[in-house]
C-alpha distance (Angstrom), angle and dihedral (degrees) to the residues before:
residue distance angle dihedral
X1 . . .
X2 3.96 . .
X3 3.75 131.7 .
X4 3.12 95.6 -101.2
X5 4.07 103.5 49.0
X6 3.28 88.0 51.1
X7 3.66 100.2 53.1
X8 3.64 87.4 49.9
X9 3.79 95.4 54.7
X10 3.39 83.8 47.8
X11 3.65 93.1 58.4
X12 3.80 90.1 37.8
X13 3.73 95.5 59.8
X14 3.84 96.8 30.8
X15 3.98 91.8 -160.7
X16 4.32 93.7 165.2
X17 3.16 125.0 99.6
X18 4.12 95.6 -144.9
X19 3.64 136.8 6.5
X20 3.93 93.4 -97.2
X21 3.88 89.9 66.5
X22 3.30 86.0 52.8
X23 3.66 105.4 56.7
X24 3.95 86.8 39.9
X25 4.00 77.2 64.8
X26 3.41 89.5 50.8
X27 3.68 104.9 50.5
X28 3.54 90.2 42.0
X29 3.64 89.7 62.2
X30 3.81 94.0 43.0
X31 3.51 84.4 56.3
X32 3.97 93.2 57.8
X33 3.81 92.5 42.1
X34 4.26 88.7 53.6
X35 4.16 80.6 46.9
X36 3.79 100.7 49.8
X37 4.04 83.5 54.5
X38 3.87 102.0 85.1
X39 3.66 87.6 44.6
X40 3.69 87.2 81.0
X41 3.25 88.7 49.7
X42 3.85 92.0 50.5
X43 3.75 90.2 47.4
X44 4.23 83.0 57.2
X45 3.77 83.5 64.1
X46 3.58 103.9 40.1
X47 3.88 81.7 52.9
X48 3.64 88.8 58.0
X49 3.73 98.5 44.1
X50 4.10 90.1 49.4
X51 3.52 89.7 64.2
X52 3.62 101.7 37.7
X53 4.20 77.9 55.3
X54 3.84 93.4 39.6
X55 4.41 86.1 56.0
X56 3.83 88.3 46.7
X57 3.95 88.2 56.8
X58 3.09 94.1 44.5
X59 3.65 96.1 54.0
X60 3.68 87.6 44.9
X61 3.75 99.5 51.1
X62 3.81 89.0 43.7
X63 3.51 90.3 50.1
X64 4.14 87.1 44.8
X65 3.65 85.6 57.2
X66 3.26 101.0 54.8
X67 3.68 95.4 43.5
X68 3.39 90.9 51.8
X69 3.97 95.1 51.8
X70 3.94 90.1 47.1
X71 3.68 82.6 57.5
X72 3.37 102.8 54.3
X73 3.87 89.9 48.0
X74 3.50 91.5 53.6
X75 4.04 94.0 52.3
X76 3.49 84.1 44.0
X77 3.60 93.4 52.5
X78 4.09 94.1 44.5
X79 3.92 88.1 53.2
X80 3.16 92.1 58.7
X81 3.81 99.7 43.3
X82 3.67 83.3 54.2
X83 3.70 95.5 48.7
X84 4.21 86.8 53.1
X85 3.97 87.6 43.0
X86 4.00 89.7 50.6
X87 4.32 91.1 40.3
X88 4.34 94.6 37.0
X89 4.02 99.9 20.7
X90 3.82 93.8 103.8
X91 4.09 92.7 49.1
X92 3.66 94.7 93.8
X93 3.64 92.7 40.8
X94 4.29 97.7 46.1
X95 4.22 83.5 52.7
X96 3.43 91.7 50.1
X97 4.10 87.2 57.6
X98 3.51 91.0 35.5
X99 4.08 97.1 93.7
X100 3.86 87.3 37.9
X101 4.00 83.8 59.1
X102 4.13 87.3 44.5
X103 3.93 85.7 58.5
X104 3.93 97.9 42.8
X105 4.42 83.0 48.3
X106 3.97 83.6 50.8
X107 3.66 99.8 46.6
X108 3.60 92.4 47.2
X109 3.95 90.9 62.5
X110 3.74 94.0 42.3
X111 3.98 90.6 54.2
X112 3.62 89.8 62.8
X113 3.77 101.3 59.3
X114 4.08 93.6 35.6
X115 3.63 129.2 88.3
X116 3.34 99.7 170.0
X117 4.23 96.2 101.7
X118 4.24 87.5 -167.0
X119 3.62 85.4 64.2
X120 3.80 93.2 50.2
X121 3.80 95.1 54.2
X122 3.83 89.4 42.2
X123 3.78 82.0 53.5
X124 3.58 94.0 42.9
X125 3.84 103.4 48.0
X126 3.84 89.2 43.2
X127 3.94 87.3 60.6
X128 3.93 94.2 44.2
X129 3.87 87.9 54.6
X130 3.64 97.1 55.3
X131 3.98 91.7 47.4
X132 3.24 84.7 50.1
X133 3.92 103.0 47.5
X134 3.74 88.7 37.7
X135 4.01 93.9 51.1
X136 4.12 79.5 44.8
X137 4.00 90.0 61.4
X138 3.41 89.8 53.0
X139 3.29 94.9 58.7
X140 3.86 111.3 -104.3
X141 3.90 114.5 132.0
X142 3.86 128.7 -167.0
X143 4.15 106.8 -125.4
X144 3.50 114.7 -123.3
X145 3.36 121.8 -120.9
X146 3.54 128.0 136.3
X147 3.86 108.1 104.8
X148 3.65 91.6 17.1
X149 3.99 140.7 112.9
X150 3.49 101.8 -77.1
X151 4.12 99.7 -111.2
X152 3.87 121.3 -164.1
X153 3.67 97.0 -157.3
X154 3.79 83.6 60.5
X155 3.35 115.5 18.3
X156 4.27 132.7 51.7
X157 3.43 121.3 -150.9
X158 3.67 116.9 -131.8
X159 3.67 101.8 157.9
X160 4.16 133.9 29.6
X161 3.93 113.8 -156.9
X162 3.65 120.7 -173.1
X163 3.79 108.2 -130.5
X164 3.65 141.7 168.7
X165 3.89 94.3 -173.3
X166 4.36 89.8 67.1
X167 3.52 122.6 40.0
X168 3.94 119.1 -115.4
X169 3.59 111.9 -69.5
X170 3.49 96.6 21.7
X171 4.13 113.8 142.6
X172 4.29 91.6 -123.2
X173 3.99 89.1 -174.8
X174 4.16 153.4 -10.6
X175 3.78 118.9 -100.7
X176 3.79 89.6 171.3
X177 3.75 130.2 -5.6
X178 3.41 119.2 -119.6
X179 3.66 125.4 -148.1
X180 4.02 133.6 -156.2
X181 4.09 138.4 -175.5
X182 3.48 112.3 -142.4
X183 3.94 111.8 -34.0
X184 4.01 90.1 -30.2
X185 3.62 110.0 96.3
X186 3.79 114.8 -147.8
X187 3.80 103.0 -164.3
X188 3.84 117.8 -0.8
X189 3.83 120.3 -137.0
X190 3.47 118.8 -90.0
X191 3.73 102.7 -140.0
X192 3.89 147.3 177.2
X193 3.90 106.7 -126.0
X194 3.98 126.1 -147.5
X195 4.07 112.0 -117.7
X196 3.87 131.7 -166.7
X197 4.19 103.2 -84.9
């Protein structure tokens, strides 16, 4: 409310007693009118300081954008490397087997014009070594078992013997071998485990 409105209500109303309360009124709100003066000023400022925080968002949200954009490409751009690593990951592996293949083509032919059976399993075992060393270089390794600590993360029980001759626990033969890469095991041992006789 202005000076002057509220003079007039104060006239209107007329709630002093004297004239003195009335110009304490009055100063008092001069006083509050010379007060609410640097709050323009103040306002100036906070102007000033909006937009200075206004540019910062802006750079921020453009700069959010962005970020968020280069995201998305680069999820889009892993999906699909995982979609070629899924459709093309066994390439380097199938050429790898590829000359062990050759071989097992080879050997087939030769069987049928030898008789001589040692020459067969010469043959034979000289093919199962290279699918073997070659599956090796990729990384695939046969889990050990036989004589070991029976392990469930690597081994599966299909048999219990009683036995006095291996302690409890005690992996006494190989059913089936079992094979990992790395730490991952692809097919766990299927074993015949030592118990207390």
């Amino acid at each position: 409310m202005s000076h002057k409105k509220k003079t007039e209500t104060i006239k209107n109303n007329n709630p002093f007693r004297n004239k003195e309360e009335f110009d304490e009124q009055q100063e008092e709100l001069t006083e509050e009118t010379v007060e609410e003066e640097p709050v323009e000023e103040q306002t100036e400022e906070n102007v000033s300081q909006d937009n200075e925080l206004q540019k910062k968002l802006d750079v921020l949200n453009s700069q959010y954008v962005r970020l968020a954009a280069d995201f998305d490409n680069y999820r889009k751009r892993q999906e699909q490397e995982r979609e070629n690593l899924l459709k093309y990951g066994a390439e380097e592996t199938l050429k790898k087997l590829l000359t062990v293949l050759d071989n097992f083509d080879r050997g087939e032919k030769a069987v049928e014009t030898l008789d001589d059976c040692q020459k067969v399993k010469e043959s034979f075992s000289l093919v199962c070594n290279q699918m073997r060393e070659t599956l090796s270089k990729i990384g695939l390794e046969e889990i050990d078992a036989e004589g070991k600590e029976f392990n469930p993360a690597m081994h599966e029980a299909v048999m219990q013997t009683p036995s006095e001759e291996y302690p409890e626990n005690t992996v006494i033969n190989v059913l089936q071998k079992g094979y990992k890469i790395g730490d991952k095991v692809l097919r766990a041992a299927l074993v015949n485990v030592a118990t207390k006789g």
